[in-house]
C-alpha positions in Angstrom: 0.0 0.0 0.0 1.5 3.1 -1.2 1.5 6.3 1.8 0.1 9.5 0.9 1.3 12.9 1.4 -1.6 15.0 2.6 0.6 18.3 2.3 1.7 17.1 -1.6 -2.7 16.4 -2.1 -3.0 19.6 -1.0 -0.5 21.2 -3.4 -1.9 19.4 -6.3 -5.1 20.5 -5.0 -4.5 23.8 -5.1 -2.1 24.0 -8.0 -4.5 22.6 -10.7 -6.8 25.7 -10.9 -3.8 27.9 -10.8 -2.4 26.2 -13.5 -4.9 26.0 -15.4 -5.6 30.1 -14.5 -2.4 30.7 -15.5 -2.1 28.8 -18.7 -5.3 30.9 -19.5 -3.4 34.1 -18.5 -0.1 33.0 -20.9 -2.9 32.9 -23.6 -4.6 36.1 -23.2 -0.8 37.6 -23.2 -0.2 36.1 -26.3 -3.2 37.6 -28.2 -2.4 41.2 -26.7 1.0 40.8 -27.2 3.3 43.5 -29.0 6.7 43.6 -29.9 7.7 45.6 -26.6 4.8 44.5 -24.1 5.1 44.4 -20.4 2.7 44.6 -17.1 0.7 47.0 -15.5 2.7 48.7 -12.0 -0.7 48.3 -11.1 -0.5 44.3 -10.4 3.0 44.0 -9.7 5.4 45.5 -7.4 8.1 47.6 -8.5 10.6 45.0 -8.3 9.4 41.5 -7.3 12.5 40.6 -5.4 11.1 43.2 -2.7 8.3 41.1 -1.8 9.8 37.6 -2.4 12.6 38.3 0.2 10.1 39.3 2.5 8.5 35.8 2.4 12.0 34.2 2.7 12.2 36.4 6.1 8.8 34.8 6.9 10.2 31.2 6.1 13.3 32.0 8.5 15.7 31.8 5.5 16.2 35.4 6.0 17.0 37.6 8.7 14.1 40.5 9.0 14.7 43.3 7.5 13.4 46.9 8.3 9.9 47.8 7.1 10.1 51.4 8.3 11.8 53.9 5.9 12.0 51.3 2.8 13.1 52.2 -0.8 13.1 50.2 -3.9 17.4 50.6 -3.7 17.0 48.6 -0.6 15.3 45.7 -2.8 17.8 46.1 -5.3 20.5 45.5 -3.1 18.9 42.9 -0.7 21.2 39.5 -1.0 20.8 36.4 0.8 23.3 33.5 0.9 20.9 30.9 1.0 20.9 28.2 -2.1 17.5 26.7 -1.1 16.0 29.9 -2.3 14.2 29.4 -5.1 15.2 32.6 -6.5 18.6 32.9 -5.9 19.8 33.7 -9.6 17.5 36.6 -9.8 19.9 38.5 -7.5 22.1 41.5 -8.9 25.6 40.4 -10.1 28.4 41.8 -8.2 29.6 46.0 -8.9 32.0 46.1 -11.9 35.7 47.5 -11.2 36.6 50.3 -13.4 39.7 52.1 -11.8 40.9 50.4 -8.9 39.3 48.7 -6.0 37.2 51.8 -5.6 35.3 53.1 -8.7 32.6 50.5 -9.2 29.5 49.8 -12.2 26.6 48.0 -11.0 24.2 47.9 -14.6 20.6 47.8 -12.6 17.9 45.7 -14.4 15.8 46.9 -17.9 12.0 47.0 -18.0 9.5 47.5 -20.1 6.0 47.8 -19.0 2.5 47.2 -20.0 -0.9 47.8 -19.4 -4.4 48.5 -21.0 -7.9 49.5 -19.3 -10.9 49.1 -21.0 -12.9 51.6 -19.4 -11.4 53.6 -16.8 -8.8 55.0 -14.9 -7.1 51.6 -12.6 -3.9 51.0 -10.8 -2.4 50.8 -7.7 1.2 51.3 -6.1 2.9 52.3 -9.9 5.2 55.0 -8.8 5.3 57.6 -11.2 3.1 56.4 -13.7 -0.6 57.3 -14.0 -3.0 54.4 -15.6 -5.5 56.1 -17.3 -8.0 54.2 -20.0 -6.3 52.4 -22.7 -2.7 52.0 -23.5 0.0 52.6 -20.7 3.4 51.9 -21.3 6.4 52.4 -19.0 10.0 51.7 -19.6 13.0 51.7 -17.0 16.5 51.0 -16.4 19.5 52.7 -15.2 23.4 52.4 -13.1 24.8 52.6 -10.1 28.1 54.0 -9.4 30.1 53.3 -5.8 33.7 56.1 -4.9 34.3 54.6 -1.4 31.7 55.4 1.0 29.8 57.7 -2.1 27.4 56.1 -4.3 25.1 57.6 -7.0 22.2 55.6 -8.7 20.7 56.9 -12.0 17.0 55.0 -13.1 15.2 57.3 -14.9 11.4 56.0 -15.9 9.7 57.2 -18.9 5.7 56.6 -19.2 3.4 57.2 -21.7 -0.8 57.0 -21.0 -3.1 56.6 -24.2 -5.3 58.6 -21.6 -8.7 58.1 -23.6 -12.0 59.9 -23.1 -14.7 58.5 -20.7 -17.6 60.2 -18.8 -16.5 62.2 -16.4 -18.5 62.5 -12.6 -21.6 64.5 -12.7 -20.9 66.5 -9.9 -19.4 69.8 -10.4 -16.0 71.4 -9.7 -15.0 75.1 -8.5 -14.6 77.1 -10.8 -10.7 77.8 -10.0 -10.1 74.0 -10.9 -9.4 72.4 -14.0 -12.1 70.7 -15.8 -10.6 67.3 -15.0 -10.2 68.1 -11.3 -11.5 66.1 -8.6 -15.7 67.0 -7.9 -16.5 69.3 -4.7 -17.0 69.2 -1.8 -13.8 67.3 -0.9 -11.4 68.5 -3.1 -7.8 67.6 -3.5 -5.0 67.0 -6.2 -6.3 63.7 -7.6 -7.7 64.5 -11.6 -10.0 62.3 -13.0 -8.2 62.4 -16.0 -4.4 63.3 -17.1 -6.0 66.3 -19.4 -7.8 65.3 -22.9 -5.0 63.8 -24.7 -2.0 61.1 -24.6 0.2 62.0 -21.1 4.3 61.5 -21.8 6.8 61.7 -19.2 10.5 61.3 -18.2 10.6 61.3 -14.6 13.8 60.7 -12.9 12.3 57.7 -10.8 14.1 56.0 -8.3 17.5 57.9 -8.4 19.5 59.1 -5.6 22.9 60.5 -4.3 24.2 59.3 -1.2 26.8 58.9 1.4 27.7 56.2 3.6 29.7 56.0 7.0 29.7 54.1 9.7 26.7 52.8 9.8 24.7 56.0 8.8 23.9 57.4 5.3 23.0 60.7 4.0 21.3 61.6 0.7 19.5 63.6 -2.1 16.9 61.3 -3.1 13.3 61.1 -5.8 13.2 57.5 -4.8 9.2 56.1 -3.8 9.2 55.6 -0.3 7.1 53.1 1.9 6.7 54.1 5.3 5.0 50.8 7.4 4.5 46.8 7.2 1.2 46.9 4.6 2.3 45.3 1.2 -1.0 47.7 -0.7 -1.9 50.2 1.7 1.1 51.7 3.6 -0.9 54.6 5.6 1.7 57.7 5.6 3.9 56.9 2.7 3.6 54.0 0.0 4.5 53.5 -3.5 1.5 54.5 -5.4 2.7 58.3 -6.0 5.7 58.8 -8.0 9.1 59.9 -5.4 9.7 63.7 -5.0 13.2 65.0 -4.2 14.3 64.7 -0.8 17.2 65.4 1.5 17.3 62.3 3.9 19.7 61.2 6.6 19.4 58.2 8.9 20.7 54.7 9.1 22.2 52.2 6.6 20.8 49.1 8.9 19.8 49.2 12.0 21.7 50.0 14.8 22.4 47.8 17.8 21.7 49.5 21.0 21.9 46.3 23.3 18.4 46.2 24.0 17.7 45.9 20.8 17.9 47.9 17.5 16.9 50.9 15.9 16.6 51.9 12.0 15.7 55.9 11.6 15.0 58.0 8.6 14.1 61.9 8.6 13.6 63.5 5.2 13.0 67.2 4.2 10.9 67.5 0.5 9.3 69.3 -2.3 5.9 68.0 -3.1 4.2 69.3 -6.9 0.7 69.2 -8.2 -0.4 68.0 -10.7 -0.9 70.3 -14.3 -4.7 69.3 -14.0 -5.9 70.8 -10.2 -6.3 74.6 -10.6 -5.9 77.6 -12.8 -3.3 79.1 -10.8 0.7 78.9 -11.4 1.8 80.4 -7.8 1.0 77.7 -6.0 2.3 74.3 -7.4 4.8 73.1 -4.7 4.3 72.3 -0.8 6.9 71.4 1.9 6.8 67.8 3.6 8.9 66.5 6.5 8.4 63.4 7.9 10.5 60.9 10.3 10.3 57.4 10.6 11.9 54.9 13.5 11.7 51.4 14.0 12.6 49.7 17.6 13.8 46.1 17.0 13.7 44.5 20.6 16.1 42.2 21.9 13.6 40.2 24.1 11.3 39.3 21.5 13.0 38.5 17.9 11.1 38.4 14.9 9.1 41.7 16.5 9.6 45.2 14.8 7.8 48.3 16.5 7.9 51.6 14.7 6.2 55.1 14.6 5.5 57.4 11.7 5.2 61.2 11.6 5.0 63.9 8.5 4.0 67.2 8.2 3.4 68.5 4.9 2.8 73.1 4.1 3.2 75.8 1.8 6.3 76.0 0.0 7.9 79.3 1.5 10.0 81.8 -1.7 12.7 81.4 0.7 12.5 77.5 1.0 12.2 75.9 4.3 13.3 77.6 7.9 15.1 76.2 10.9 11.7 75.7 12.5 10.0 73.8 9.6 13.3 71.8 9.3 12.3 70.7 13.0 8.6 70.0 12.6 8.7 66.4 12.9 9.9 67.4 17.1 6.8 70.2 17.9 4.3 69.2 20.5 1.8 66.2 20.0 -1.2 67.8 21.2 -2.6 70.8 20.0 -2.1 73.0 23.4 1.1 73.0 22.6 0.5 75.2 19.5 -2.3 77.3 21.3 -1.2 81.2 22.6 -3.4 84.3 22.9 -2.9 84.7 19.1 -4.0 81.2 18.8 -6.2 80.2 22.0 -7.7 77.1 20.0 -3.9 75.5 18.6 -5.4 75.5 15.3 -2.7 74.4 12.8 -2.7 75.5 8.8 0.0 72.5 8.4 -1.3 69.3 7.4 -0.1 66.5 10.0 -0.1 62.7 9.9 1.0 60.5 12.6 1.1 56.1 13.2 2.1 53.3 15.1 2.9 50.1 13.5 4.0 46.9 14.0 5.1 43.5 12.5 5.4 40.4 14.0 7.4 37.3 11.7 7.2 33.5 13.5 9.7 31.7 10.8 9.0 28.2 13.2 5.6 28.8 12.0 5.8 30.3 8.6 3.8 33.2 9.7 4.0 36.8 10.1 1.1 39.6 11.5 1.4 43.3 11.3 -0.4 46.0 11.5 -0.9 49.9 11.5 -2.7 52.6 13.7 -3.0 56.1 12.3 -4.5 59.9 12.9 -4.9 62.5 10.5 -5.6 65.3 13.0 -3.4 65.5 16.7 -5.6 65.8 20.3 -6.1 68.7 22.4 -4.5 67.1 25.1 -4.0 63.8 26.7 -7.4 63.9 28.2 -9.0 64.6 24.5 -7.1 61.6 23.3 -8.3 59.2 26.6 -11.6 60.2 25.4 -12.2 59.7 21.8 -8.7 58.1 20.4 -10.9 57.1 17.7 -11.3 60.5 15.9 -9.4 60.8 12.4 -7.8 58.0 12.8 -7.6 54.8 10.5 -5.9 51.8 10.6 -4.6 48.6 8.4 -4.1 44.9 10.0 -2.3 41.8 7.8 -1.0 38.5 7.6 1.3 36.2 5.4 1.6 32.2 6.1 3.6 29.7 3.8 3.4 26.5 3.2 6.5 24.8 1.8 6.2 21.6 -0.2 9.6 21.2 -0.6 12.7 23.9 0.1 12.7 24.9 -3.4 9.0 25.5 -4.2 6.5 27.0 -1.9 2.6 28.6 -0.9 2.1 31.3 1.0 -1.1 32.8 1.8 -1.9 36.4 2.4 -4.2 39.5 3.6 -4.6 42.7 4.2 -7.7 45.3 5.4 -7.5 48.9 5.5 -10.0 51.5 7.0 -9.6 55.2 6.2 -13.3 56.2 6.8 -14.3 59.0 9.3 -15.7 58.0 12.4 -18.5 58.7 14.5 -16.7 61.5 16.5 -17.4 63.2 13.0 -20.8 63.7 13.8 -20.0 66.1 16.5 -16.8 67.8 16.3 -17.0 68.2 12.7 -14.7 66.1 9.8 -11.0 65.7 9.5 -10.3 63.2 6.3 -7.5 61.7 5.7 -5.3 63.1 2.6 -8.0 65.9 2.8 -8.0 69.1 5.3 -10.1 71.9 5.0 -7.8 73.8 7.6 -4.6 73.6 6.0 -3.0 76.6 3.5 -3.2 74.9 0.4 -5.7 72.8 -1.2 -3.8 69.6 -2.7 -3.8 68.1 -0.3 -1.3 65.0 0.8 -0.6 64.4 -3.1 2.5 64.3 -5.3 1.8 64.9 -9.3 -2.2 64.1 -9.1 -1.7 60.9 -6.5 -2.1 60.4 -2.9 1.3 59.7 -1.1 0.0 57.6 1.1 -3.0 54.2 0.5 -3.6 54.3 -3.1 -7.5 53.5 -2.5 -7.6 57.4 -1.1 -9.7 59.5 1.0 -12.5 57.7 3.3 -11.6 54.4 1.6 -11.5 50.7 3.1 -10.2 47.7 1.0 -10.3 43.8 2.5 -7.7 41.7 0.0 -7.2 38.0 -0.2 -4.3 36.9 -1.9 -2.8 32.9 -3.1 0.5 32.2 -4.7 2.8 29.6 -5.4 6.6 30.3 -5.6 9.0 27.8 -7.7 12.5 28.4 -9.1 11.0 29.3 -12.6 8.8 32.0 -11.3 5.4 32.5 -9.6 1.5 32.4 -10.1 -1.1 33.6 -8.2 -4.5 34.8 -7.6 -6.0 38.2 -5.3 -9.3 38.9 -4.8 -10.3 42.2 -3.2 -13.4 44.3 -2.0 -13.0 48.1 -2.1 -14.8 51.3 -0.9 -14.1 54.4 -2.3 -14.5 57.6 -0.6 -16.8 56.4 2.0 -16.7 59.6 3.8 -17.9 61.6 0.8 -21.4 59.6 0.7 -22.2 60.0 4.0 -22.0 63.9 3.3 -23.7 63.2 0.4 -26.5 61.3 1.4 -27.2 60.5 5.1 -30.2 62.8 5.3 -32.1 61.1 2.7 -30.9 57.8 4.0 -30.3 56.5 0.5 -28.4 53.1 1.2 -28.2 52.2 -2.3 -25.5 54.1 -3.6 -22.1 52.6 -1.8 -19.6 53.2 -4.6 -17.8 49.6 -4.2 -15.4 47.5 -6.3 -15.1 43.5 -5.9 -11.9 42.7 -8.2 -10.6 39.5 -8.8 -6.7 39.1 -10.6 -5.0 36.3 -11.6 -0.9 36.8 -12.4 2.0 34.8 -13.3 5.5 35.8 -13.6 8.4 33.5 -15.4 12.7 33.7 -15.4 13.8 32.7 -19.0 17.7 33.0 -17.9 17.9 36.7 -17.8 14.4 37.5 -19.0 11.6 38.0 -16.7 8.0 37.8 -18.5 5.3 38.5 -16.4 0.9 38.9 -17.1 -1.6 39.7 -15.4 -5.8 40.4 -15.8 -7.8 42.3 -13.7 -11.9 42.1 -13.6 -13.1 44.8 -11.6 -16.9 45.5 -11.4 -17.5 49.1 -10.2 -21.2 49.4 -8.6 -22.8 52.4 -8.1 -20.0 54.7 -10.0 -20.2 58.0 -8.8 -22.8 57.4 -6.2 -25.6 56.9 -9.2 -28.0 54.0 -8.4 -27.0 51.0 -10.7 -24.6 52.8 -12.4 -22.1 49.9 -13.0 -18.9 49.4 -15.0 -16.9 46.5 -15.4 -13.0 47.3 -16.3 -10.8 44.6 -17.5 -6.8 45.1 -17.1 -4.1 43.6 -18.9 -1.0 43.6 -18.5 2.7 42.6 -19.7 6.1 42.5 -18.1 9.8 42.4 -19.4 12.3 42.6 -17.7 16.2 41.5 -18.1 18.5 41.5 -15.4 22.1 42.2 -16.3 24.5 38.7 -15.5 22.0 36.7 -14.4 22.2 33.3 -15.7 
């Protein structure tokens, strides 16, 4: 009698409608296929490696790594010694010598992207680029050059959006906005659409200047950022808006302290808008500064704890003072701020504050994490013992995997986030996140025409569900995911006529795959997403089908 293998059942189990998804997927590819083609930033991460190596942290191949203050140069560089990883060739080959032992060439991958809407505006977490209906194509690539402790990395990204027509909302905008602004009441620098014609663009993407020593690093950055543990909805900072040039300085890892360690980043930025909010040209740049810290203890391994805080204003003729320099250090409650000029501590700066944490369990193959935020600060300690609860939002998440054998792997995931207003609303009036009424300027927390922070935006909440199987040739998996948009908005809208028809909601459902052809990387993707009730309108319903392409070739790898 022959044993069985209930965890092998189960991987045939699983595997044969992922296959067969997949092999469905390859096909679709092939019919849109064209001589460049590549995959929508919309369905998969900037680089994959990011997210991969965070699963080999989970499977205890892999020492954790920071998820506080994370760049995409920090996935590019991430190594790991381990054979057994399935992946292992996909790793960046070793800087070049050109003069010396100190002048060094590291070639950083090619990429070609992707992508085609049929009906609307849809993407998530794609950087720079802006998905509009149609066509979106994106291509990358670029160098790195190490001096000693000086490095400088150059990978520009040039996009292209077919940006075709489709009705706009009904509701109308100010008149000091652009036509393809955002609808009133709640107003901020998020167009509808990219203007009435094909959007090109050379951005200068994740590139960044820097200086290490002894641990720390300082540097002139327009990388993305990701402040937090969420894989889609980082809170205060996440890769869905293109970066913006900052000055940063913090540390290169994180710093033992005996009780534990600490990774820090503090950063000091210009923010733009968008050429599609307003009529005005004296207004198009904003000040952020933000800080983030994480607090690895030495009592409880696997366990990160971290705090996020940015403060975003006008941008002053003069550029920044000493004082705005310091922002992310004033007061935490808003007596602080409060004088006899001032008795109420109102603030015109826009302020965002969180808590996060992550949890990894590599005996278990597990990891939890989770994030706590508030858009507005207290009055005092006793106004935040009493309703802790007002503007704030929060995210919580999981991973598991389930190894078959070393080399080939499941792994399980989900994430919910909740940005809606809540009840303290009703009577101490609104404070939205991304969106204040009180602040100096009207974009909001936006870079170029997209939040900086959860791509699903303002008042938003999003529950996602996510399969995959990992195997040295590549990957396939599956997400399903429900989504609220602008939650906050409909309350406004129609709680006095009790109308609870008119949720604007989107069930999605993707299924990806992604394959290593020696240096070649192909990747696919297609997205069904069934918008109900669009713009609030009972019954209103679209369906938009993404698909999307990936190539990329990785310099030396075999």
């Amino acid at each position: 009698m022959l044993a069985c293998d209930p965890s092998a059942h189960a991987d045939l189990m699983i595997h044969r409608p992922l296959r067969a998804a997949s092999a469905a997927l390859w096909l679709a590819a092939l019919v849109l296929a064209v001589p460049s083609s590549s995959a929508a930033q919309g369905t998969f991460p900037l680089d994959p490696l990011e997210p991969h190596q965070r699963l080999l942290e989970v499977l205890g191949r892999r020492d954790p790594q920071p998820v506080g203050g994370w760049n995409l140069s920090r996935g590019l560089e991430a190594d790991t010694a381990d054979r057994t990883d399935p992946w292992t060739t996909r790793r960046l080959p070793a800087p070049q010598r050109l003069w010396g032992d100190r002048l060094r060439l590291q070639v950083l991958p090619i990429e070609f992207r992707a992508s085609h809407n049929s009906d609307r505006p849809w993407g998530i977490n794609d950087g720079p680029v802006w998905q509009g209906k149609g066509l979106t194509t994106s291509l990358t690539g670029g160098v790195t050059l190490r001096w000693g402790p000086l490095e400088a990395t150059a990978r520009p990204i040039l996009w292209q959006a077919g940006n075709n027509a489709f009705p706009l909302s009904p509701y109308p905008t100010y008149s000091w906005q652009s036509p393809f602004g955002n609808p009133r009441p709640n107003v901020i620098d998020t167009p509808q659409r990219f203007g009435d014609g094909p959007v090109t663009r050379l951005d200068p993407g994740q590139s960044a200047i820097r200086l290490r020593y002894r641990g720390a690093v300082l540097g002139y950055s327009t990388e993305t950022q990701r402040w937090g543990p969420q894989r889609l909805n980082p809170i205060l900072m996440s890769q869905h808006a293109g970066g913006f040039g900052h000055l940063y300085v913090g540390t290169e890892e994180p710093l033992d302290i005996r009780i534990g360690k600490v990774h820090v980043q503090w950063l000091w930025g210009r923010v733009t808008e968008s050429a599609f909010f307003d009529t005005s040209a004296t207004n198009g740049s904003r000040y952020l500064t933000g800080a983030t810290a994480s607090f690895f203890p030495a009592f409880a391994p696997g366990l990160e704890l971290g705090v996020n805080r940015a403060f975003m204003s006008r941008w002053r003729n003069g550029g920044p003072t000493l004082r705005q320099a310091l922002e992310v250090w004033m007061p935490v409650f808003k007596v602080g701020f409060a004088d006899s000029t001032n008795p109420g501590g109102n603030d015109r700066r826009d302020q965002l504050a969180s808590v996060f944490l992550r949890w990894v369990a590599p005996a278990a193959g597990f990891e939890i994490y989770g994030e706590w935020a508030r858009g507005d600060h207290s009055w005092d300690l006793r106004d935040f013992l009493l309703s802790p609860e007002h503007a704030s939002g929060f995210a919580l998440g999981f991973q598991k995997t389930f190894r078959a054998t070393p080399e080939r792997f499941w792994h399980l995931g989900g994430e919910l986030t909740v940005l809606g207003a809540p009840r303290t609303t009703n009577v101490r009036g609104g404070r939205f996140f991304y969106y204040n009424s009180g602040t100096s300027f009207r974009q909001g927390y936006t870079q170029r025409g997209q939040i900086l922070g959860a791509g699903i935006g303002p008042g938003s909440s999003q529950l996602a569900l996510e399969l995959g199987r990992v195997t040295p040739k590549g990957r396939t998996g599956m997400t399903i995911q429900r989504t609220v948009y602008e939650n906050d908005l409909y309350y406004r809208l129609f709680s006095a006529s009790r109308d609870f028809w008119r949720y604007q909601a989107e069930p999605a459902l993707t299924v990806d795959a992604l394959r290593f052809l020696g240096p070649w990387e192909l990747g696919g993707s297609a997205t069904v997403a069934k918008l109900l009730n669009k713009y609030y309108v009972r019954d209103r319903d679209e369906t938009n089908l993404q698909l999307s392409l990936l190539t990329r070739y990785r310099w030396g790898t075999r």
